[in-house]
Backbone as CSV, one residue per row, in Angstrom:
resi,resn,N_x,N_y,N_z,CA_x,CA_y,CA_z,C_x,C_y,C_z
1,UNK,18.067,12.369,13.562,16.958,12.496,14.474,15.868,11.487,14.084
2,UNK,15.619,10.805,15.108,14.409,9.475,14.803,13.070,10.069,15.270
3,UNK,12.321,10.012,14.677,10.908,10.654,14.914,9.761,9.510,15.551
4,UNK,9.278,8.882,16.206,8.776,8.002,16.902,7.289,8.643,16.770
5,UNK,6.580,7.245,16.021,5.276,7.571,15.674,4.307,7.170,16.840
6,UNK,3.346,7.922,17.623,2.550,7.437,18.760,1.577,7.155,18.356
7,UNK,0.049,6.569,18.901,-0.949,6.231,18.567,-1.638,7.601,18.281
8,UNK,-2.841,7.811,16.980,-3.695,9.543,17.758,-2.649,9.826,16.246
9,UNK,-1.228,9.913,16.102,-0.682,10.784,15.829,-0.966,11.201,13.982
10,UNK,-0.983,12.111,13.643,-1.795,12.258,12.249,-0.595,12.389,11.063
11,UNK,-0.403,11.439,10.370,0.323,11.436,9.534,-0.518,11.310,7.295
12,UNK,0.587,11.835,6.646,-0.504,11.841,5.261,-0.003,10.001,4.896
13,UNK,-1.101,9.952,4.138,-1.377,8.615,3.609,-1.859,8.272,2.298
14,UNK,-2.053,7.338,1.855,-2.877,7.409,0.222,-4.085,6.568,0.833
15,UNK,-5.076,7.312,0.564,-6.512,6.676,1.114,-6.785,6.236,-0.059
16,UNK,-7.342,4.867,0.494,-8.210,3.583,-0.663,-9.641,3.831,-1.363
17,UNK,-10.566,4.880,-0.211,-11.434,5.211,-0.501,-11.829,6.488,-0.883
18,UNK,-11.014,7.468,-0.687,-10.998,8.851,-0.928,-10.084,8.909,-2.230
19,UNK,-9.317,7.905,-2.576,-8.127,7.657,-3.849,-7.467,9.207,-3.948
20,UNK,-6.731,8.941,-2.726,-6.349,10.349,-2.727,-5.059,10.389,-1.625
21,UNK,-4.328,11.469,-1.069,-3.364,11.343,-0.400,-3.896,12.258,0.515
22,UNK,-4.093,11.999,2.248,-5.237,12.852,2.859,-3.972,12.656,3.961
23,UNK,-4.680,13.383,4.709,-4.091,13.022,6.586,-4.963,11.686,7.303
24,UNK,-3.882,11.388,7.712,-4.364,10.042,8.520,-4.074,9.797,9.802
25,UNK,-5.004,9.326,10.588,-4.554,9.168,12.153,-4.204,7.948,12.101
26,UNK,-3.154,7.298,13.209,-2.456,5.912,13.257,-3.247,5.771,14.138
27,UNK,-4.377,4.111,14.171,-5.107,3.784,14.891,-4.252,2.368,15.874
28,UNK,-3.315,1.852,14.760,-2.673,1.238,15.768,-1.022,0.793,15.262
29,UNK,-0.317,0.513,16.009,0.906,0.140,15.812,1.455,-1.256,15.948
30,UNK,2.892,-1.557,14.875,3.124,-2.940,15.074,4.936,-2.669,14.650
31,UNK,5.692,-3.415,16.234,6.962,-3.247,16.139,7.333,-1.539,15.692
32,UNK,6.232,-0.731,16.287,7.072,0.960,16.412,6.551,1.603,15.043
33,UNK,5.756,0.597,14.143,5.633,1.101,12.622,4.317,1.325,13.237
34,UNK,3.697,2.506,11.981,1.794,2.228,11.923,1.414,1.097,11.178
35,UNK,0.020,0.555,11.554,-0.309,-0.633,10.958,-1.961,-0.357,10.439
36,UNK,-2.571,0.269,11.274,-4.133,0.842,10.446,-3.977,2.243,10.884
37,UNK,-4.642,3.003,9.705,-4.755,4.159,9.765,-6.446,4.671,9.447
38,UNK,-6.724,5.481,9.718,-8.162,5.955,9.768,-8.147,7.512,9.211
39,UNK,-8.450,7.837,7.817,-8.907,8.794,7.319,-9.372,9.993,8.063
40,UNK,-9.121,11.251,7.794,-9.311,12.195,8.632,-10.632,12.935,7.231
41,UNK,-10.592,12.514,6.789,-11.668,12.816,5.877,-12.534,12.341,5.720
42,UNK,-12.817,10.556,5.455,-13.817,9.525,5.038,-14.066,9.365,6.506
43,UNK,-12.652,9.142,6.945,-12.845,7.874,8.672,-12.652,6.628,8.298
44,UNK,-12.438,6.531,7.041,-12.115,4.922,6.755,-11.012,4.514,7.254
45,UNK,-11.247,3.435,7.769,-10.096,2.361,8.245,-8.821,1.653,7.373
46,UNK,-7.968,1.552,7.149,-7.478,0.509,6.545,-5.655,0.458,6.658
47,UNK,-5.077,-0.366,5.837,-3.707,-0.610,6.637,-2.627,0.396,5.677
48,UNK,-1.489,0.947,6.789,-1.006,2.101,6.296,-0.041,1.984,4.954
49,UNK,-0.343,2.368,3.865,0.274,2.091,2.594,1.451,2.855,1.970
50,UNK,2.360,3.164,3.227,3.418,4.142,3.124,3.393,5.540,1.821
51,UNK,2.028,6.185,1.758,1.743,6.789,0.975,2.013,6.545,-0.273
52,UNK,1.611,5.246,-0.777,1.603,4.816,-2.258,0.554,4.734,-2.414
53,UNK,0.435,4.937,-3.853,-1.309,4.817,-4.590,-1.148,3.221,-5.182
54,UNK,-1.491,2.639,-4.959,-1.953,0.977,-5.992,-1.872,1.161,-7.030
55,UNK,-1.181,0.036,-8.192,-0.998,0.032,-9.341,-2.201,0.223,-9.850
56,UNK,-2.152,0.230,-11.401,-3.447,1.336,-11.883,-3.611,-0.369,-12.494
57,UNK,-5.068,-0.429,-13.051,-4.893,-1.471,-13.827,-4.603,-2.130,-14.932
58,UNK,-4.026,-1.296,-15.897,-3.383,-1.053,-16.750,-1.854,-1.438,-16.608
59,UNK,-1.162,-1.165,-15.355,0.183,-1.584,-14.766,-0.402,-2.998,-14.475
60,UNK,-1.241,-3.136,-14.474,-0.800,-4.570,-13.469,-0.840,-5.810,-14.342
61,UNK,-1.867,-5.283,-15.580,-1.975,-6.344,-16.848,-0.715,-6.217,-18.029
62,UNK,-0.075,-5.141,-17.931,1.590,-5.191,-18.749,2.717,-5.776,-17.604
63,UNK,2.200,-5.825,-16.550,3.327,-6.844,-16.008,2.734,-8.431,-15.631
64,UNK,1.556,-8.568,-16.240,1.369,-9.976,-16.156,1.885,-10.341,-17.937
65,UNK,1.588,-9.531,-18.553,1.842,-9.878,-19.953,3.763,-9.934,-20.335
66,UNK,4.070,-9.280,-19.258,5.353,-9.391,-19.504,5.943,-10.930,-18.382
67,UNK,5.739,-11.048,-17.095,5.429,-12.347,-16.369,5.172,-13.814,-17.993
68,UNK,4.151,-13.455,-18.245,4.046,-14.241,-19.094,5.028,-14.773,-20.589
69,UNK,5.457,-13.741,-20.753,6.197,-13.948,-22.086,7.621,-14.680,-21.175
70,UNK,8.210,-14.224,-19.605,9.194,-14.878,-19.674,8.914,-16.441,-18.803
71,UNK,7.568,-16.467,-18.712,7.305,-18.017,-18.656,7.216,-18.924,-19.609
72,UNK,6.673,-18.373,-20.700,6.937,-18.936,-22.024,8.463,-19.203,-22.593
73,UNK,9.205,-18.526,-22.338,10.695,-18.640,-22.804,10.977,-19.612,-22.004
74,UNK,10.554,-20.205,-20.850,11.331,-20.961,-20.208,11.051,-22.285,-20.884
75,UNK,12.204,-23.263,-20.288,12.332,-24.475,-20.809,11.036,-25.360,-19.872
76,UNK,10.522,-26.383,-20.076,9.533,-27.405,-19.012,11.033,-27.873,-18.765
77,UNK,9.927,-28.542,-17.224,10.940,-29.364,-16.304,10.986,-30.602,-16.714
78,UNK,12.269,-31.090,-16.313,12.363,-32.380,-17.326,12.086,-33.168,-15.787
79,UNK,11.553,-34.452,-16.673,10.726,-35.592,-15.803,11.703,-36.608,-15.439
């Protein structure tokens, strides 16, 4: 069964500004997906983040530190 998301229609989300997982209305759609959603709590606007929370920042500096160590292993390009 395919569930077809309409405009209006209130789905949960991870809000950016509430840092939280709230209900969200789909303010607009793109190719049948939601594309902004609007907080049923704040009213904030923003684009629908398939209910994921954003890396913490702590994640995001052990995967640059790890990025980094395997740039270092690499060989330079030869000229």
């Amino acid at each position: 069964m395919v569930i077809e998301i309409r405009l209006g229609d209130v789905i949960d989300d991870w809000c950016v500004k509430c840092k939280r997982l709230t209900n969200h209305a789909v303010v607009s759609l793109l190719n049948a997906e939601p594309a902004k959603m609007r907080c049923c709590s704040c009213y904030n606007e923003h684009d629908y983040r398939h209910e994921k929370a954003p890396p913490s920042k702590k994640e995001l500096l052990k995967q640059q530190e790890l990025y980094n160590q395997v740039l270092g292993k690499m060989d330079p390009p030869a000229e």
